[in-house]
DSSP file (Angstrom, degrees, kcal/mol; ACC not computed):
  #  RESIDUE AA STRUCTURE BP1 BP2  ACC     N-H-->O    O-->H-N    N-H-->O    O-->H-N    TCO  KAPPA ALPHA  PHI   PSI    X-CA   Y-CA   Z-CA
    1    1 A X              0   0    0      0, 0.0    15,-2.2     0, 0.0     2,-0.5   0.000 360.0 360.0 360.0 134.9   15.4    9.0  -15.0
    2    2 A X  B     -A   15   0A   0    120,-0.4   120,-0.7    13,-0.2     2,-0.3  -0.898 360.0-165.7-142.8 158.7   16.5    7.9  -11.6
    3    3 A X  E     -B  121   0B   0     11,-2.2     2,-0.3    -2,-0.5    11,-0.3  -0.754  13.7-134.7-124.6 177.4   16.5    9.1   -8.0
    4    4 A X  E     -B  120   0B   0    116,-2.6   116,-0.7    -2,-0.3     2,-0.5  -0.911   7.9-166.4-131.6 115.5   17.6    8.6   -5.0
    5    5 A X  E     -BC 119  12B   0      7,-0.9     7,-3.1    -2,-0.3     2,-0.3  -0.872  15.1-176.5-102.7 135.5   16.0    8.6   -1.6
    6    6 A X  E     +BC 118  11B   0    112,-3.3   112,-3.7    -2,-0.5     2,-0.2  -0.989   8.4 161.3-159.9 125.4   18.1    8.7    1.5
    7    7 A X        -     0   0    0      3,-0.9     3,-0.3    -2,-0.3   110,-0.1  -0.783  51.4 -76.3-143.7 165.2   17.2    8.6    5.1
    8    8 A X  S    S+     0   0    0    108,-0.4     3,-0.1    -2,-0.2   109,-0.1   0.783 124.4  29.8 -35.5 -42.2   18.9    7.9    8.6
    9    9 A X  S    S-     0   0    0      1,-0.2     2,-0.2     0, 0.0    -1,-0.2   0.711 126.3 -31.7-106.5 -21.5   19.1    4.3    8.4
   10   10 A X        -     0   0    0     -3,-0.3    -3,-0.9    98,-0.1     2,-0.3  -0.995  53.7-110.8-178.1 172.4   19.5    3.5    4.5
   11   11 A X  E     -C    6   0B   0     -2,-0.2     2,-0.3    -5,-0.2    -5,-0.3  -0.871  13.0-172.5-133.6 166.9   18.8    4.3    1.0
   12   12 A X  E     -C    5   0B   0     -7,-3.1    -7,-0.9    -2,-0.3     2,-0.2  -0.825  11.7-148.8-140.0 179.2   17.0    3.5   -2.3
   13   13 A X  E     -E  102   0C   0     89,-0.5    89,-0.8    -2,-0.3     2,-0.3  -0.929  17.8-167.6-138.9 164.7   16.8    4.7   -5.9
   14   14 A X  E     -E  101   0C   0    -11,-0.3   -11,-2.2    -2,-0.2     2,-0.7  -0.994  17.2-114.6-161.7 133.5   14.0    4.6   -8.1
   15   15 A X  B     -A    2   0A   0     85,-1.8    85,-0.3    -2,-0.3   -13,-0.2  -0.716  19.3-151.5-101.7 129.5   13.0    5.0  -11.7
   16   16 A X        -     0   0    0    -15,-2.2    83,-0.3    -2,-0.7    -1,-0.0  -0.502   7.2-140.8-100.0 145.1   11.1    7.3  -12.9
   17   17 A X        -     0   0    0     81,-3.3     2,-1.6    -2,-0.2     6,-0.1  -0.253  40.7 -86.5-101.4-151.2    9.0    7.0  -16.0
   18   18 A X  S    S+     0   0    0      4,-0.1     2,-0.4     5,-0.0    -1,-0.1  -0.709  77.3 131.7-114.8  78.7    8.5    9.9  -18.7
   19   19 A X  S  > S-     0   0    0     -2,-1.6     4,-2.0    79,-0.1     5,-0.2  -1.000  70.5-114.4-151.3 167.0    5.5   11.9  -17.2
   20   20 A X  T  4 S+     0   0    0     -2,-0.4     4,-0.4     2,-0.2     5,-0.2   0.743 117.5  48.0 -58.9 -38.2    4.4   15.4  -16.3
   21   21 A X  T >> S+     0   0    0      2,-0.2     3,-4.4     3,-0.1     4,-2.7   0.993 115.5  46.6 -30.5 -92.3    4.4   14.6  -12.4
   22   22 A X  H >> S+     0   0    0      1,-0.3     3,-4.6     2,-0.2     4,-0.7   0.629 115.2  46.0 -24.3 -86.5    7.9   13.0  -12.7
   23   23 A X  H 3< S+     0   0    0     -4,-2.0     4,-0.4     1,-0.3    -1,-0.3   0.543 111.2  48.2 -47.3 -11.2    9.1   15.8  -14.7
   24   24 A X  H <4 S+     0   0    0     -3,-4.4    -1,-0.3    -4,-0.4    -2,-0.2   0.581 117.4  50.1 -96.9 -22.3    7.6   18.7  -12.4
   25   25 A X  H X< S+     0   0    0     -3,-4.6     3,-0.7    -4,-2.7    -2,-0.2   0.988 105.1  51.1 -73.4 -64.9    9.3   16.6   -9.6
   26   26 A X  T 3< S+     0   0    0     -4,-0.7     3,-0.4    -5,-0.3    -2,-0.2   0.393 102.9  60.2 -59.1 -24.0   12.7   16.3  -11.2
   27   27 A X  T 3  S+     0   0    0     -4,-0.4    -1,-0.3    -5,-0.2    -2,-0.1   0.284 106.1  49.7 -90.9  -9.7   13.0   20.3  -11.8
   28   28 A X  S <  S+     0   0    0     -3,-0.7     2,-0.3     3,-0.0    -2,-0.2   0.333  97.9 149.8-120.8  19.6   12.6   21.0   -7.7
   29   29 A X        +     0   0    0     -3,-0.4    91,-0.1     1,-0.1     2,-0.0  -0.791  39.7  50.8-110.3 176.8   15.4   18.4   -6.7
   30   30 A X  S    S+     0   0    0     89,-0.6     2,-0.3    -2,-0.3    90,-0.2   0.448  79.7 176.1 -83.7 164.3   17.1   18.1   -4.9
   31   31 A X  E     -D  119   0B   0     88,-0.9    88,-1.1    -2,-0.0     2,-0.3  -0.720  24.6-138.3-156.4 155.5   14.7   18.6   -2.1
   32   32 A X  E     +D  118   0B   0     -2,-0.3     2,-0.3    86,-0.2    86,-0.2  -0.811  39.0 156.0-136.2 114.0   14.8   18.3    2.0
   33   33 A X  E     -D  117   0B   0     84,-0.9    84,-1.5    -2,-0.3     2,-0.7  -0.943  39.6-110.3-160.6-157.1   11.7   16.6    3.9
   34   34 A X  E     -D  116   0B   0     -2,-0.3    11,-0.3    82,-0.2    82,-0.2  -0.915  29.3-126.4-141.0 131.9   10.3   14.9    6.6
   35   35 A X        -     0   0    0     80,-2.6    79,-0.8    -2,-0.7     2,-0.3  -0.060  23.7-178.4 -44.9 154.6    9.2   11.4    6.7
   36   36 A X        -     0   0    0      7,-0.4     7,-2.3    77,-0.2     2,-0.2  -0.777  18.3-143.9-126.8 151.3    5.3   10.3    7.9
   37   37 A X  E     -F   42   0D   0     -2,-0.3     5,-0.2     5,-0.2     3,-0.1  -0.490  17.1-177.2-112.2 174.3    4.4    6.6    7.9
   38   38 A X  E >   -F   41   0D   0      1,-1.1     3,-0.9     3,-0.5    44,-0.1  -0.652  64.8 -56.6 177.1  67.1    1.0    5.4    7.1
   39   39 A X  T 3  S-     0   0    0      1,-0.2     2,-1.7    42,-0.2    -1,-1.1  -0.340 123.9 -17.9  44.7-155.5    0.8    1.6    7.5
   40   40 A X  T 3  S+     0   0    0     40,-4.6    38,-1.6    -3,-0.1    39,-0.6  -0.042 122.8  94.5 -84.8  45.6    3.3    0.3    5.6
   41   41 A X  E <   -FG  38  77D   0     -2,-1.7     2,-0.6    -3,-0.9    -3,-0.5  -0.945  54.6-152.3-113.6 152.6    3.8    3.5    3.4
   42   42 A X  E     +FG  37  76D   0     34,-2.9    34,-2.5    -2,-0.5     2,-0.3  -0.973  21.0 165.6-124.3 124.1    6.1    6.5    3.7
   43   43 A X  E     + G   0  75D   0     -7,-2.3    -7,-0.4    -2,-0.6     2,-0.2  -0.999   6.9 174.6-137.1 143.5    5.1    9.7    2.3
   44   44 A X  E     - G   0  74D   0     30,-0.6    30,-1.1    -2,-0.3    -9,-0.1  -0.863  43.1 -92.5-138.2 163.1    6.9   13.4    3.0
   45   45 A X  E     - G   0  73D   0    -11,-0.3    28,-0.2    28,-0.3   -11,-0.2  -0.141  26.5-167.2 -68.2 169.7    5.8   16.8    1.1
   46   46 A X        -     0   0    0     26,-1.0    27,-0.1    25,-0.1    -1,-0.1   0.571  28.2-128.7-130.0 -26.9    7.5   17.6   -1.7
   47   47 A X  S    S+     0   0    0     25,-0.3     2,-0.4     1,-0.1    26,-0.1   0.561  74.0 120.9  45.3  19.9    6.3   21.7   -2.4
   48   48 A X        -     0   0    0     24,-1.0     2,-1.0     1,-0.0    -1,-0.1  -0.932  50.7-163.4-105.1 130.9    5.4   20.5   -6.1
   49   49 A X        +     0   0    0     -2,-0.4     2,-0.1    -3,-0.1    20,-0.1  -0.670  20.3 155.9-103.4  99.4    1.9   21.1   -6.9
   50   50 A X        -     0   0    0     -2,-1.0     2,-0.1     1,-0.1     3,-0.1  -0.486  38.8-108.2-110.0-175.8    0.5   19.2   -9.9
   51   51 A X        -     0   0    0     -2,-0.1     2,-0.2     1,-0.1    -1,-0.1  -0.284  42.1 -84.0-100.0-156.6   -2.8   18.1  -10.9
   52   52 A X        -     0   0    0     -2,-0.1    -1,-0.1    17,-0.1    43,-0.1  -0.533  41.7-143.1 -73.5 123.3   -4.5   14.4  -10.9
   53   53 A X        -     0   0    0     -2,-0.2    44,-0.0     1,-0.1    -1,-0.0  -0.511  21.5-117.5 -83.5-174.6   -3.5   12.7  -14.2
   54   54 A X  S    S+     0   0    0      1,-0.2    -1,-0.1    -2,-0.1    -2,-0.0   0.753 113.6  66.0-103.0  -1.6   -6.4   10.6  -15.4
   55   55 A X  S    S+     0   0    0     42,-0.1    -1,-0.2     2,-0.0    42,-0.1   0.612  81.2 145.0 -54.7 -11.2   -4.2    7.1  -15.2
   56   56 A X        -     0   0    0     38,-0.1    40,-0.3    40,-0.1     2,-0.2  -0.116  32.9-159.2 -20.0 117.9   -4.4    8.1  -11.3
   57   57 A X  E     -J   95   0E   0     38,-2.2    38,-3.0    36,-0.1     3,-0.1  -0.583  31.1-171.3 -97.9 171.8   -4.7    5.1   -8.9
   58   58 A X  E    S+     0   0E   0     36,-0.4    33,-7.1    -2,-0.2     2,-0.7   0.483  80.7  47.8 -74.1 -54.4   -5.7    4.3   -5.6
   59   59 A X  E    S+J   90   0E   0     31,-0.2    31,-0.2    33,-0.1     2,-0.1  -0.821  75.8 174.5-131.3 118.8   -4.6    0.7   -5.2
   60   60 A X  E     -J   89   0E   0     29,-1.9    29,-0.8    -2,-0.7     2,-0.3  -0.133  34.3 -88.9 -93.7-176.8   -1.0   -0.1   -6.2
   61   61 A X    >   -     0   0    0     27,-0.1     3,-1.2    -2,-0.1     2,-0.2  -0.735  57.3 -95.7 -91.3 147.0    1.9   -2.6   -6.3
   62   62 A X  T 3  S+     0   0    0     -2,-0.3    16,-0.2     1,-0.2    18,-0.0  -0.649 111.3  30.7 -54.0 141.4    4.0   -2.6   -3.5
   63   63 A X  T 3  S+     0   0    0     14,-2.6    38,-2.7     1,-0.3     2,-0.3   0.364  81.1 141.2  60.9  14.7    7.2    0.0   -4.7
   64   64 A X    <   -     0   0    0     -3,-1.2    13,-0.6    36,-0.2     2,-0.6  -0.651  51.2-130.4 -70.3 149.6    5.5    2.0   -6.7
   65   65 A X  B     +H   76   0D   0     -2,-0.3    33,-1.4   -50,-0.1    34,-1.3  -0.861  35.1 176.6 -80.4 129.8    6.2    5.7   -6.7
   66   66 A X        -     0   0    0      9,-1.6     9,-0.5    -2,-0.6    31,-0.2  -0.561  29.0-140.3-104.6 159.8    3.4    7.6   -6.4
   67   67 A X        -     0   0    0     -2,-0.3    29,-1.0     7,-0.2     2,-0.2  -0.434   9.4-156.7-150.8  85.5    2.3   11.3   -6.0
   68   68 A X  B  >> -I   73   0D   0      5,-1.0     4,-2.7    27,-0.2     5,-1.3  -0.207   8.9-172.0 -49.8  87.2   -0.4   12.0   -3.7
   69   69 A X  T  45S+     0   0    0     25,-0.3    -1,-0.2    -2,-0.2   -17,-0.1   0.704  83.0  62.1 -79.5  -2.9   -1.6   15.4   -5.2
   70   70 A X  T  45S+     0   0    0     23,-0.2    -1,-0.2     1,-0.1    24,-0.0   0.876 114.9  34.0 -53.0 -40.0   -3.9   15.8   -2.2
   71   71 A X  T  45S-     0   0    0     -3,-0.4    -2,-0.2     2,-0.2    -1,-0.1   0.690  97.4-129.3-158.3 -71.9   -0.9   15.9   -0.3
   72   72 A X  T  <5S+     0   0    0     -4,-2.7   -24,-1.0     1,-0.3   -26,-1.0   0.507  75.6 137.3  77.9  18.7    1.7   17.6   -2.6
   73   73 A X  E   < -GI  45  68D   0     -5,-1.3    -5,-1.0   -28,-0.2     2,-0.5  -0.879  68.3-129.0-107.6 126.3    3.3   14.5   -1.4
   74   74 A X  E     -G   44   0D   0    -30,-1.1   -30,-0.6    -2,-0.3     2,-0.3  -0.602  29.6-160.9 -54.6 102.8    5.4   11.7   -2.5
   75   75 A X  E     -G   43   0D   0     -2,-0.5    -9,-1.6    -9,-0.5     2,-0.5  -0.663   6.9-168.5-120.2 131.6    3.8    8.3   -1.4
   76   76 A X  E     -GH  42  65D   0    -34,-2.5   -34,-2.9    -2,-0.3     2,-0.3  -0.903   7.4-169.4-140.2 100.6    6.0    4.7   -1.1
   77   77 A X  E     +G   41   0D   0    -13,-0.6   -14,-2.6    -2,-0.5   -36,-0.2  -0.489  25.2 158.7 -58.9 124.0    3.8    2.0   -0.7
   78   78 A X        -     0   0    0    -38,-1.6     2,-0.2     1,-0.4   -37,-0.2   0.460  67.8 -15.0-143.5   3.9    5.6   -0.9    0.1
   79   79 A X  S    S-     0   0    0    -39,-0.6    -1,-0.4   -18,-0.1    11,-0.1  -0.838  99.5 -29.2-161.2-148.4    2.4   -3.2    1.9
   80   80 A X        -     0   0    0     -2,-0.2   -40,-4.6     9,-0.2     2,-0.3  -0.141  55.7-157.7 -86.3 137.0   -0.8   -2.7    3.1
   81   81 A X    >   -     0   0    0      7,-0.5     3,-1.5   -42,-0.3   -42,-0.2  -0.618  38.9 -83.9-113.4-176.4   -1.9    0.7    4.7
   82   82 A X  T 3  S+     0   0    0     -2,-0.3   -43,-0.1     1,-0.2     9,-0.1   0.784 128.3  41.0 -59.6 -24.8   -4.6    1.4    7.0
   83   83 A X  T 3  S+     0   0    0      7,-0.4    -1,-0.2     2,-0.0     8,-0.1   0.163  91.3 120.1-104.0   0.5   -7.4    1.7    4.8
   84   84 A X    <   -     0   0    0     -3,-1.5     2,-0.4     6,-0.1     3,-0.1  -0.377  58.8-135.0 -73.6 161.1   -6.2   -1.7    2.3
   85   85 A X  S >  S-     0   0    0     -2,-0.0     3,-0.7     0, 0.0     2,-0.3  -0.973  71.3 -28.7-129.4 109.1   -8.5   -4.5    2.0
   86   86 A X  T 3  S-     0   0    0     -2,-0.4    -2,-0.1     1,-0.2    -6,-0.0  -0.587 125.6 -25.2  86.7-151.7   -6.4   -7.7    2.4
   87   87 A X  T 3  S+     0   0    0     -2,-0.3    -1,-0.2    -7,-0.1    -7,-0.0   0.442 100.4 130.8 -65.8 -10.1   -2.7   -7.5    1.2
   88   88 A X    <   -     0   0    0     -3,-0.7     2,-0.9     1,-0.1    -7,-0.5   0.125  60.3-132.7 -46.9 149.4   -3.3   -4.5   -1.2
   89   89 A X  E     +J   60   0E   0    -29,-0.8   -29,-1.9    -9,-0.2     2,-0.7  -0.873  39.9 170.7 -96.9 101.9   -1.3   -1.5   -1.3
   90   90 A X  E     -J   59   0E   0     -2,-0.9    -7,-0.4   -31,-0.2     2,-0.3  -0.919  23.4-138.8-135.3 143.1   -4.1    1.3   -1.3
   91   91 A X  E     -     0   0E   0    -33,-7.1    -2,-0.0    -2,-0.7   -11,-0.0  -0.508  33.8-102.2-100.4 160.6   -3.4    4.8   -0.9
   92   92 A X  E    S-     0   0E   0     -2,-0.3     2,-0.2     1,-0.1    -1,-0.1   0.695 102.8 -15.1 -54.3  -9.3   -5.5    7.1    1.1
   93   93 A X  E    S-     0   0E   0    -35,-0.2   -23,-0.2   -36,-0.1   -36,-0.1  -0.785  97.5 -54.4 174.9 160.1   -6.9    8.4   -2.6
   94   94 A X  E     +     0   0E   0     -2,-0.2   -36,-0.4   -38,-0.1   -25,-0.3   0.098  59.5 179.0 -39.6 108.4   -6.1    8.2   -6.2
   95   95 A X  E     -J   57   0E   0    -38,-3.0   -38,-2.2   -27,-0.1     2,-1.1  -0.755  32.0 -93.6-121.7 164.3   -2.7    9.3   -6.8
   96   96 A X        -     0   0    0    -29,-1.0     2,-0.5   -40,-0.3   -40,-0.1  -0.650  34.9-132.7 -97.5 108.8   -0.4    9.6  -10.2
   97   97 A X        +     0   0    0     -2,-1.1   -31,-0.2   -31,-0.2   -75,-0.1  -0.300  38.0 157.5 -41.0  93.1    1.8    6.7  -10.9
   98   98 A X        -     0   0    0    -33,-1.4   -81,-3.3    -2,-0.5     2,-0.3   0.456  51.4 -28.1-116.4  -8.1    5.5    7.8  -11.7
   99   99 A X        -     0   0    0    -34,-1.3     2,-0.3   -83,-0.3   -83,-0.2  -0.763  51.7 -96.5-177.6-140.5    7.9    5.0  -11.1
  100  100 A X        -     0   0    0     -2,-0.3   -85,-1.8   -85,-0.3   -36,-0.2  -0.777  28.2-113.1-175.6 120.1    9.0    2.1   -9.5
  101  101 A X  E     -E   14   0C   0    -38,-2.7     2,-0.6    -2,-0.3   -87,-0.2   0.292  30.3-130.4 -16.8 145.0   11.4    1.1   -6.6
  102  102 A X  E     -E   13   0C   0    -89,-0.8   -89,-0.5     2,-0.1     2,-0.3  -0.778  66.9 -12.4-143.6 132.0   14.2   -0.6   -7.3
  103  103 A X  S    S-     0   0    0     -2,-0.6     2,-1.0   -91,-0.1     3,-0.2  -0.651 126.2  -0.8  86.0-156.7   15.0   -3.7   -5.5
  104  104 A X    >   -     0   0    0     -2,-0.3     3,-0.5     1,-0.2    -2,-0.1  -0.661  52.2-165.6 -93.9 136.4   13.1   -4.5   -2.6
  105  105 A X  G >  S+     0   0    0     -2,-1.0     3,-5.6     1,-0.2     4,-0.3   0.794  87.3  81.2 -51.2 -50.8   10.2   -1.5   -1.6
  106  106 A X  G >  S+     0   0    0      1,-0.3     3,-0.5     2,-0.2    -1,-0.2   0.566  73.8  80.1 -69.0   1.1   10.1   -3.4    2.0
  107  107 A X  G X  S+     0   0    0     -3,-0.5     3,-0.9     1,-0.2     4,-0.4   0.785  80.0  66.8 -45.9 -39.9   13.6   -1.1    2.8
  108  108 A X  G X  S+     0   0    0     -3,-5.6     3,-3.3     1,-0.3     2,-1.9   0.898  74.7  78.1 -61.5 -30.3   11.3    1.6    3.5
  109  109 A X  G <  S+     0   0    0     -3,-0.5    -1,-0.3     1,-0.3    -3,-0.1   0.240  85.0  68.1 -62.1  34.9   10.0   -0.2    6.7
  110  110 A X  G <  S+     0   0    0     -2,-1.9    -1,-0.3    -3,-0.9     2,-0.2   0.655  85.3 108.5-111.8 -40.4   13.5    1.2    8.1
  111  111 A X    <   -     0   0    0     -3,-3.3     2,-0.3    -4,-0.4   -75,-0.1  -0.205  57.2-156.2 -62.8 101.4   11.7    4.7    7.7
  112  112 A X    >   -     0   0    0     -2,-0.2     3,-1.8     1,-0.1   -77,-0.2  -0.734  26.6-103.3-118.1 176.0   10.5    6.6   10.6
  113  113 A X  T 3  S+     0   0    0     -2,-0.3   -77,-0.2     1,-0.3    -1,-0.1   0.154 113.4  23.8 -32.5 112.5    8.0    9.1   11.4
  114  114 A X  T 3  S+     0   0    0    -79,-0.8    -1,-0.3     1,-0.2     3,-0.1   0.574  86.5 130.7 115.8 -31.7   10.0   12.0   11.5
  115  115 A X    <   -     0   0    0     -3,-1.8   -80,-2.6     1,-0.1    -1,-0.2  -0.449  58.0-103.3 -76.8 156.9   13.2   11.4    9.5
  116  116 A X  E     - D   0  34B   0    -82,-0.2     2,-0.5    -2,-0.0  -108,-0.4  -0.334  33.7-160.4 -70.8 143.6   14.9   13.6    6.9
  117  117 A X  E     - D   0  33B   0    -84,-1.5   -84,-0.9    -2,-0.2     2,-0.3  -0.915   7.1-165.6-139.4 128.9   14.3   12.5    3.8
  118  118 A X  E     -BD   6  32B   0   -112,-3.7  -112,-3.3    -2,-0.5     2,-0.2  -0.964   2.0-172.2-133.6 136.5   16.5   13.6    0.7
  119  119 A X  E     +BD   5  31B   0    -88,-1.1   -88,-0.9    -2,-0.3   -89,-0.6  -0.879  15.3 165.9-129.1 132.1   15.5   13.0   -2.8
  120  120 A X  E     -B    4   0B   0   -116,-0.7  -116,-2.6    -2,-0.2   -94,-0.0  -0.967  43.4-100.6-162.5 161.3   18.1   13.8   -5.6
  121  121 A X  E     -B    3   0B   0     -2,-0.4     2,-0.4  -118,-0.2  -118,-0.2  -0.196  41.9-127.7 -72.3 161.3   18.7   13.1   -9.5
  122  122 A X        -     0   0    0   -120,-0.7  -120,-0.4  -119,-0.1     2,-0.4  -0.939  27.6-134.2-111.9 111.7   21.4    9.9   -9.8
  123  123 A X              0   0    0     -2,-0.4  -120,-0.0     1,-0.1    -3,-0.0  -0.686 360.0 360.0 -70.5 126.9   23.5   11.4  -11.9
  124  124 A X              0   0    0     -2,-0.4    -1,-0.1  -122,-0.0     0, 0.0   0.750 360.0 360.0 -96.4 360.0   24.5    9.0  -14.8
């Protein structure tokens, strides 16, 4: 399963892996939102609410996809946020692990506070 995220300045796609998050995600696209930054993350609301799986992390890889159920938000880590210790990617609390960037994550620093953001299926 793959997406696409698309913003002012450029776009990415990302694969998503076979979970309930992904799949509760993938049934409300495509979907309309508005960028916030976060140290080197970008995360926008999403309006899906699911709950915490128990693989839930905190502290990621750069380009993972994430899903900040605090939030209801979609969270792309691509370095260190405000709360990381050293080079770590950690998000502001444990969130469910759904995919992975493809190519380089460090495209998101193009993203700012404030941009549209459109998320849609890749149709294969």
């Amino acid at each position: 399963m793959q997406i696409r995220i698309s913003w002012p300045a450029d776009r990415i796609t990302a694969t998503l892996d076979d979970t309930p998050t992904a799949h509760a995600l993938l049934r409300e696209l495509p979907l309309v939102s508005s960028a916030h930054t976060w140290g080197e993350e970008v995360y926008f609301d999403t309006g899906v609410t699911v709950p915490r799986e128990t693989d839930a992390r905190q502290v990621v890889e750069p380009g993972i996809v994430a899903f900040w159920t605090d939030g209801d938000a979609l969270a792309l880590p691509y370095g260190p946020t405000p709360i990381s210790r050293g080079d770590e990617c950690r998000l502001a609390s444990p969130c469910n692990v759904m995919g992975r960037i493809d190519g380089d994550p460090r495209r998101l620093a193009s993203v700012r506070a404030g941009d549209p953001v459109r998320v849609e299926l890749v149709d294969d």
